[in-house]
Structure formats: structure tokens, C-alpha cells
C-alpha positions as CSV (number, residue, x, y, z in Angstrom):
1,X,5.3,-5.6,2.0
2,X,3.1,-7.7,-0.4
3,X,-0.5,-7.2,-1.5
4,X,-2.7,-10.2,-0.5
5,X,-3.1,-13.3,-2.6
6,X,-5.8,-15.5,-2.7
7,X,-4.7,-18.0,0.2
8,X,-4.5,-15.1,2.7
9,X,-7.6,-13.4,2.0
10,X,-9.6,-16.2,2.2
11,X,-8.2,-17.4,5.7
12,X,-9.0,-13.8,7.3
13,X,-12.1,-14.1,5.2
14,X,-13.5,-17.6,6.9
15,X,-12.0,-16.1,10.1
16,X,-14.9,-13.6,9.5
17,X,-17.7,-15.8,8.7
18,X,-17.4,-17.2,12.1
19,X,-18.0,-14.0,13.8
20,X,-20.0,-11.6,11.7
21,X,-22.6,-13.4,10.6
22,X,-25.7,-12.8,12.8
23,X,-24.3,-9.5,13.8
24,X,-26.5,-6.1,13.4
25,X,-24.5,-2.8,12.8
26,X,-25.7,0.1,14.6
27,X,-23.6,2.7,13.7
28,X,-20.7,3.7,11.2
29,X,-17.9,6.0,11.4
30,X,-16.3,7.1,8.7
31,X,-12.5,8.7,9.6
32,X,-11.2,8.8,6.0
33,X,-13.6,9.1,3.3
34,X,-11.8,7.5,0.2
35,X,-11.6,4.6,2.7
36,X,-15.0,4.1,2.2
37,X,-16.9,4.9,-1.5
38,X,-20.2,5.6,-0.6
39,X,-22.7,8.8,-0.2
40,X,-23.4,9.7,3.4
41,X,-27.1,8.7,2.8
42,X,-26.5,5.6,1.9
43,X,-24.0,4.7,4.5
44,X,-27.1,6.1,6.9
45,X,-29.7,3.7,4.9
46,X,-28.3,0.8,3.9
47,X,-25.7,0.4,6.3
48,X,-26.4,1.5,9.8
49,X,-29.8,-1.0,10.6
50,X,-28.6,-3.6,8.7
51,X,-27.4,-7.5,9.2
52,X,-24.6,-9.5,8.3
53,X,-25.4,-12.2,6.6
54,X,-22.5,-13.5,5.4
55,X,-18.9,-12.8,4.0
56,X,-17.5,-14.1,0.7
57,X,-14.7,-13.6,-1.4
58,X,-13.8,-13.1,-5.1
59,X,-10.2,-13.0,-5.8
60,X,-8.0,-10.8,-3.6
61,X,-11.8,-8.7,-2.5
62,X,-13.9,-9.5,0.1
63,X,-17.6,-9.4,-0.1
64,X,-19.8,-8.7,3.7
65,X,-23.0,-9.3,2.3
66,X,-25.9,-7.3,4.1
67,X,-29.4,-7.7,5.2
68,X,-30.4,-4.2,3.2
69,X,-29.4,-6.0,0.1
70,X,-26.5,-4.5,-0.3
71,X,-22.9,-5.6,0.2
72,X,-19.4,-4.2,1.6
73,X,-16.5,-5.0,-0.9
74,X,-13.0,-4.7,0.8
75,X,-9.7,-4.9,-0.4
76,X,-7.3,-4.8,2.0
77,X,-4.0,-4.5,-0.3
78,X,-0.6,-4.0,1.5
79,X,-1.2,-2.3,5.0
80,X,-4.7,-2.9,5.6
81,X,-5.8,-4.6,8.8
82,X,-10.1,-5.8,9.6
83,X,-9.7,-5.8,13.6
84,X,-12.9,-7.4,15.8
85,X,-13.4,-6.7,18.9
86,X,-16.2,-8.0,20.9
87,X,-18.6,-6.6,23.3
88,X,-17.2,-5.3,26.7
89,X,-13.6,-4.7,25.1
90,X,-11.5,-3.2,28.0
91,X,-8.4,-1.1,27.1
92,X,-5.2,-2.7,26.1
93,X,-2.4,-3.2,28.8
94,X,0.4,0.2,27.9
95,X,3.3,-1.4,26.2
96,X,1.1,-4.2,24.4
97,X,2.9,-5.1,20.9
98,X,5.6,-3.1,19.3
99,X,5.7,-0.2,17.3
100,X,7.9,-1.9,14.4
101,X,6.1,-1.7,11.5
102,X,7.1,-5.1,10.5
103,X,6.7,-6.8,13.7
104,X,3.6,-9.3,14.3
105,X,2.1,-8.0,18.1
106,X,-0.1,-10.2,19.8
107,X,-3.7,-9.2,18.7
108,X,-5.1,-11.0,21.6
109,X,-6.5,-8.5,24.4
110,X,-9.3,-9.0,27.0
111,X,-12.6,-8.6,25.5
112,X,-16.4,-9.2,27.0
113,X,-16.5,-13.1,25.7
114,X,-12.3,-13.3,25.6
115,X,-11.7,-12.6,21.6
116,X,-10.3,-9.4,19.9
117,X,-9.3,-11.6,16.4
118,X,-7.2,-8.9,13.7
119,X,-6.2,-10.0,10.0
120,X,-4.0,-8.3,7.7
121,X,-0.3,-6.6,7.8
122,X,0.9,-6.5,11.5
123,X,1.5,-3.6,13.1
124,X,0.6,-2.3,16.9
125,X,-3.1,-1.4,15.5
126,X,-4.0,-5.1,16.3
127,X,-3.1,-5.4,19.9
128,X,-3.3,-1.2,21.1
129,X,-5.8,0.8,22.0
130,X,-8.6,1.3,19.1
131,X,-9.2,3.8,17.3
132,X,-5.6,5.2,16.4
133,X,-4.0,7.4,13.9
134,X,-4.3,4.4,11.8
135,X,-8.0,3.3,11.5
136,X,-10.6,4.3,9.0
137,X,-13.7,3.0,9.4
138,X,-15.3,1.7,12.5
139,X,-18.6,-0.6,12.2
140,X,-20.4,-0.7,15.8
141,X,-22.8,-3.4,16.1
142,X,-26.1,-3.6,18.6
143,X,-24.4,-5.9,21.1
144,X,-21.2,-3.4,21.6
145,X,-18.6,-5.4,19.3
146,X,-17.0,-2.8,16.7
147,X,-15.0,-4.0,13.5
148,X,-12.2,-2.1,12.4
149,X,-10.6,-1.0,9.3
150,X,-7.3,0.2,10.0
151,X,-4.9,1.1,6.8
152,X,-1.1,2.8,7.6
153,X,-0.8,3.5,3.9
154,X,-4.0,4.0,2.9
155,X,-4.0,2.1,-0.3
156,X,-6.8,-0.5,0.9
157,X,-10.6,0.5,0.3
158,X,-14.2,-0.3,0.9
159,X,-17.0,0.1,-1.3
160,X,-21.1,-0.3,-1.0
161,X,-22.7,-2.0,-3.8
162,X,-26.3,-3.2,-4.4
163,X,-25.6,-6.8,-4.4
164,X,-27.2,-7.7,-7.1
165,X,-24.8,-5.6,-9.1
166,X,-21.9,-6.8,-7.2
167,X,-20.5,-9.7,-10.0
168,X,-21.1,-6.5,-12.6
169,X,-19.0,-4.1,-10.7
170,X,-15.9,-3.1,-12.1
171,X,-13.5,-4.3,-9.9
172,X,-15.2,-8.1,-11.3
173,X,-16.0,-7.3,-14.5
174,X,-12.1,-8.3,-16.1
175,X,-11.5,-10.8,-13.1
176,X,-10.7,-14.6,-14.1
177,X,-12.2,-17.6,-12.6
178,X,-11.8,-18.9,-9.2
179,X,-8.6,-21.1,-9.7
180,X,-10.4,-23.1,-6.7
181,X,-13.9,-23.1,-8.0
182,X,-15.4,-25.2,-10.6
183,X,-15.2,-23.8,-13.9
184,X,-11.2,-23.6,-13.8
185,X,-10.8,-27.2,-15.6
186,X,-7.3,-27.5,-18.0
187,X,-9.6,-26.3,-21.0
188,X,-10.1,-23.3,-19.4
189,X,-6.3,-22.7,-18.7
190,X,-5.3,-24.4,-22.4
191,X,-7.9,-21.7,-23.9
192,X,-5.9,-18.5,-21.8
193,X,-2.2,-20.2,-22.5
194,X,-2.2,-21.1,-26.1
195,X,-1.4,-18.8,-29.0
196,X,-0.1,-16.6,-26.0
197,X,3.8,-15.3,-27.1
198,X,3.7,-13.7,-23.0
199,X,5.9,-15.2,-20.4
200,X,3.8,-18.4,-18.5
201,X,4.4,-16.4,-15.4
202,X,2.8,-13.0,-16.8
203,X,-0.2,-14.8,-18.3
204,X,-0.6,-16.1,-14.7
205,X,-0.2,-12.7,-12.8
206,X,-3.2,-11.3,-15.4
207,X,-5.8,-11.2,-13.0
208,X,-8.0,-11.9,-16.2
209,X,-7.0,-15.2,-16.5
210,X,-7.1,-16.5,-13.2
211,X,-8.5,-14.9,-9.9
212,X,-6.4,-14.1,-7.2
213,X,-2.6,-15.9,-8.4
214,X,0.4,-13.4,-7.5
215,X,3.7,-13.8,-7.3
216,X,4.2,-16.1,-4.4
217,X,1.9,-18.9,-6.3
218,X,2.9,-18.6,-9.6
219,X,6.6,-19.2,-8.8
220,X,5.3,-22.4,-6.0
221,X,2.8,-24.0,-9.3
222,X,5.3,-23.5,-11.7
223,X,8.0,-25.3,-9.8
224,X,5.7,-28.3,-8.9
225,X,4.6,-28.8,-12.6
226,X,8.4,-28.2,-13.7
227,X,8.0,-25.0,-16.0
228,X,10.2,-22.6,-16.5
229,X,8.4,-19.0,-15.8
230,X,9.9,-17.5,-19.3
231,X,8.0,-19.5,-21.3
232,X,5.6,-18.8,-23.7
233,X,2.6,-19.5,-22.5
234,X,1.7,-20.7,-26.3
235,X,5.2,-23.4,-25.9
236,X,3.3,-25.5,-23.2
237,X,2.7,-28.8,-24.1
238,X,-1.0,-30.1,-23.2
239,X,0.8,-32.2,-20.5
240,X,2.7,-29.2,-19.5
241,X,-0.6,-27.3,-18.5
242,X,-2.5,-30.1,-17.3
243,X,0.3,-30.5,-14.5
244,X,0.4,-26.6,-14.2
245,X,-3.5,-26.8,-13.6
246,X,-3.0,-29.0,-10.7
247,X,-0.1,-27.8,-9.2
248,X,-2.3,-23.6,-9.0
249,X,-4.9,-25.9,-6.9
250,X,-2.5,-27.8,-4.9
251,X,0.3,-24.6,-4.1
252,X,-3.3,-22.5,-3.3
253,X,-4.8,-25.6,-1.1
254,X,-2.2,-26.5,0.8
255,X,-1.0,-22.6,1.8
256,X,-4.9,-21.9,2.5
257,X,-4.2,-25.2,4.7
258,X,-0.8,-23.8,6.5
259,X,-2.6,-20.8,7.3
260,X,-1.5,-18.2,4.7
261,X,2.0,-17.0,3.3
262,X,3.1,-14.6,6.1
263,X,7.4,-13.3,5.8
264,X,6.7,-9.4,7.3
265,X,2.7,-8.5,6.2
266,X,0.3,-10.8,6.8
267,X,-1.5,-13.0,9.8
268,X,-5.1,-14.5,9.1
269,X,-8.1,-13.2,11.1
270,X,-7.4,-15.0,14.7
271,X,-3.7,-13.6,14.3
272,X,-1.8,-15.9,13.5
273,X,0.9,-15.5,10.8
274,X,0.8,-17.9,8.2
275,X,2.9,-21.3,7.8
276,X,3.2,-21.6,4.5
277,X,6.5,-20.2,4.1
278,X,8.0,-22.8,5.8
279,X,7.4,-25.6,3.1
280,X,7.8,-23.3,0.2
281,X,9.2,-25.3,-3.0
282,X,11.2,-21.5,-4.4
283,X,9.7,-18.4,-3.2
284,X,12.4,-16.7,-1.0
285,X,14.9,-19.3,-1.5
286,X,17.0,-18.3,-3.5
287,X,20.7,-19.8,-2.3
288,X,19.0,-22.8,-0.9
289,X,18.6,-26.2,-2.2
290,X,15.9,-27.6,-4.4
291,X,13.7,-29.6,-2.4
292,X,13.5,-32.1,-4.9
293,X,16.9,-32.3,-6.4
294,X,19.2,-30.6,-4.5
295,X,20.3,-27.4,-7.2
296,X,20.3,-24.3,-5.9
297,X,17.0,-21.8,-6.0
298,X,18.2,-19.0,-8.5
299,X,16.4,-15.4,-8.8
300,X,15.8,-13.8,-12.2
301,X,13.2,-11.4,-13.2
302,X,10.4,-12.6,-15.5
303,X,8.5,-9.3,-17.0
304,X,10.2,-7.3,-14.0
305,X,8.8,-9.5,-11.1
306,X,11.2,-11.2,-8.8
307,X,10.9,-14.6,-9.7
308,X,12.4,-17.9,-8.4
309,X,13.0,-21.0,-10.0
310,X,15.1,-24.3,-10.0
311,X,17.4,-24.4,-12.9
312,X,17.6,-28.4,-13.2
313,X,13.7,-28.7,-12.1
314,X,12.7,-25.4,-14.5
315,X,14.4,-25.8,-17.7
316,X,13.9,-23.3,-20.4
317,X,14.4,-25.4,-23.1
């Protein structure tokens, strides 16, 4: 299991604009409290009656915005699942999908218009019967489509935040710019790198320096732009971290592109697992050959995360 990166999130995210916005919640259930943070009144105020109006992302967080001028933020870390099904949704066939946890069911069932579309860690919540022993929350919205939140483990969590407050919320407040937006330019990433004695790749995992990079990333970037991951951040050359800076955008555009990273936890919001892994330059390779010269992918630990890395590509010195 892996918690979300960036390139994940933001495919079940613009899954999700295409279906929520426009849509009118009329009622909420709340099955687990902590799986929601908010009072009872507010959920009843601000909640129920309200729009959608769109759904954005910040990091590894999704943000529903809502017509009340409020806004849902959700993190779905390892096990959590957002499942839509649309108005008229008939009971799934018995036997639908598999009760592996690690298996990827089909999420598609019959629904009024044809869709039921499920992101996040597979498991038998996206193509069974809904509600199970496994969902949350449930949103119910005028026309008879619900959304559900469904976590096994129950580490994921959604929170209610006047949106004008959201940016200031604590959960933001230490978060890094977008390594996809404007304001990440190489003199943002020279600025968090140099005088730093920390590894390249542990500067890189600091959610403080650049929103939404994990582990999967930081070992693809660091390949392409040939660093070694032990590095001192503050040893980069300003080549070095001009070719790091556009490797982060191109490793992040190009899985956002396949779809998503997906090995045993994650398919986007139509559900389908992603592709990425299929073209990966090191992650999970380790005993293969270098795409680009041949030497075989080696595994060490850099600040007690997995890490993989060419040796001939990757030099330390």
C-alpha cells in the first residue's frame, strides 16, 4: 500500500470535476465520525442544501468547493476509496469483484445513465453493493446519485472549512508549491536545495518544499536528471537542479498522462489502474536494466525510504 502522490490524486480529482459539478446534495450521512471533522450543525447548514461547484486540489488533498461558501477537504491516504454512483443505481450482480484486498474489481455496475466511476485503493467496495462495512460517509444528491467515501483502514479524512480560510488551514499552512503550477521556477528549488547538508531525496519528500512529490517521483526525477538520491542537497551544481527541476515536471506530467502510478492501491476515478508503471525509469526495478544504459536498477535506503537508483546513471561522486 502507498499513500497517494500528486499524479494519482489529481486524475481521480479531474475524474470528479466531470461529474460533481452542478450537483446539489440533499442529504449526508455520517457512519464514522472522525471520518468527517465537522459539528453536526454545520454538516446540517452548510452541507446538506448546498452546490458543487467545483473540485480542486492542493498537493495529495482534494478540495469540493461548495455553493454555502464552504468547502470539503479530503485526503484519501492508503485505503480510501470516493465511489459515484448515479441516479437509478440498481444492485450489483452477487459475485461482482473479489474480496482480495489487493485485487482491482471492476467498478463498473448498471446505473440510471450507465456510470458508477470509483477512485482510490481497490478493493470489492467499488463494484458491491453500497453502503458496506467499509464506507464512511455517504453524500446523496437531489437527482438520487450518492458519493461515497469508503476507507478499510480508516486513515483517510474529510474536513469542512469556510473556504476563504481553506489556503490558511493547517493542513496548507507548511505545504510547498505546486511543482506543476507557476511559481515552482529553478530559483525556487535552488533557494530550498542549497546550504541544505539533507539527502536530495529527503529535501524532496519535505512536503514543505514541494507539494505533493513521494517516493515514487522523487526516485523517477532524480534518475532523469542523473542525481544520486544521497546527495546533499547543498552539492548540486546549478546545472544539476535546473535538470532536476525539469525532470519533477516531466516524471509528474507524463504519469498524470499514463493515468496514475497503480502496482496493488490505486485506479483513477473512472477505474482504471494507472499505466505509469509500465515506463518507469527505477521505481520497482530493482534487478532490471537501466533504460538508458543497460546497468542494473539497485535498491538502497536513503533516510530509511526504499529508494532506487542506476549506479552508472546516479553516481554519488
Amino acid at each position: 500500500m502507498f499513500v497517494p502522490e500528486l499524479p494519482e490524486v489529481e486524475t481521480i480529482r479531474s475524474g470528479l470535476a466531470e461529474l460533481l459539478p452542478g450537483q446539489r446534495i440533499a442529504g449526508v450521512e455520517v457512519l464514522l465520525n472522525k471520518s468527517l471533522s465537522a459539528p453536526e450543525s454545520h454538516i446540517t447548514t452548510h452541507i446538506a442544501g448546498a452546490g458543487v461547484t467545483d473540485v480542486r486540489r492542493r498537493g495529495k488533498i482534494m478540495i469540493v468547493d461548495l455553493s454555502s461558501g464552504y468547502s470539503l477537504l479530503v485526503h484519501l491516504k492508503m485505503t480510501g476509496q470516493l465511489v459515484f454512483e448515479a441516479g437509478g443505481q440498481q444492485p450489483a450482480k452477487p459475485g461482482t469483484g473479489t474480496n482480495e484486498p489487493h485485487s482491482c474489481p471492476n467498478p463498473t455496475s448498471e446505473t440510471g445513465d450507465g456510470r458508477r466511476v470509483a477512485g482510490g485503493h481497490p478493493t470489492q467496495s467499488m463494484a458491491g453493493d453500497l453502503p458496506d462495512k467499509t464506507t464512511r460517509v455517504i453524500f446523496t444528491f437531489q437527482d438520487g446519485s450518492k458519493l461515497f467515501f469508503n476507507d478499510q483502514r480508516t486513515f483517510g479524512w474529510m474536513k469542512l472549512v469556510e473556504r476563504s480560510k481553506v489556503e490558511r488551514d493547517k493542513c496548507f499552512m507548511a505545504m510547498g508549491v505546486e511543482p506543476l503550477g507557476s511559481q515552482f521556477e529553478v530559483c525556487h528549488l535552488k533557494s530550498r536545495l542549497k546550504h541544505r547538508k539533507a539527502a536530495i531525496k529527503t529535501l524532496l519528500l519535505d512536503q514543505s518544499h514541494v507539494a505533493g512529490l513521494g517516493n515514487i517521483y522523487a526516485d523517477e526525477a532524480l534518475h532523469l536528471a542523473q542525481v544520486h538520491p544521497s546527495r546533499e542537497g547543498q552539492s548540486l551544481s546549478d546545472e544539476e537542479i535546473e535538470r532536476l527541476h525539469a525532470a519533477i515536471i516531466k516524471v509528474l506530467g507524463d504519469s498524470i498522462q499514463a493515468g496514475g502510478t497503480s502496482f496493488t492501491s490505486y485506479v483513477n476515478a473512472n477505474g482504471i489502474t494507472g499505466d505509469y508503471l509500465h515506463n518507469a525509469r527505477v521505481y520497482r526495478r530493482q534487478g532490471e536494466p537501466c533504460r538508458a544504459c543497460g546497468t542494473t536498477i539497485d535498491k538502497i535506503k536513503v533516510g530509511q525510504r526504499g529508494t532506487h537508483i542506476c549506479p552508472n546513471c546516479q553516481k554519488l561522486t
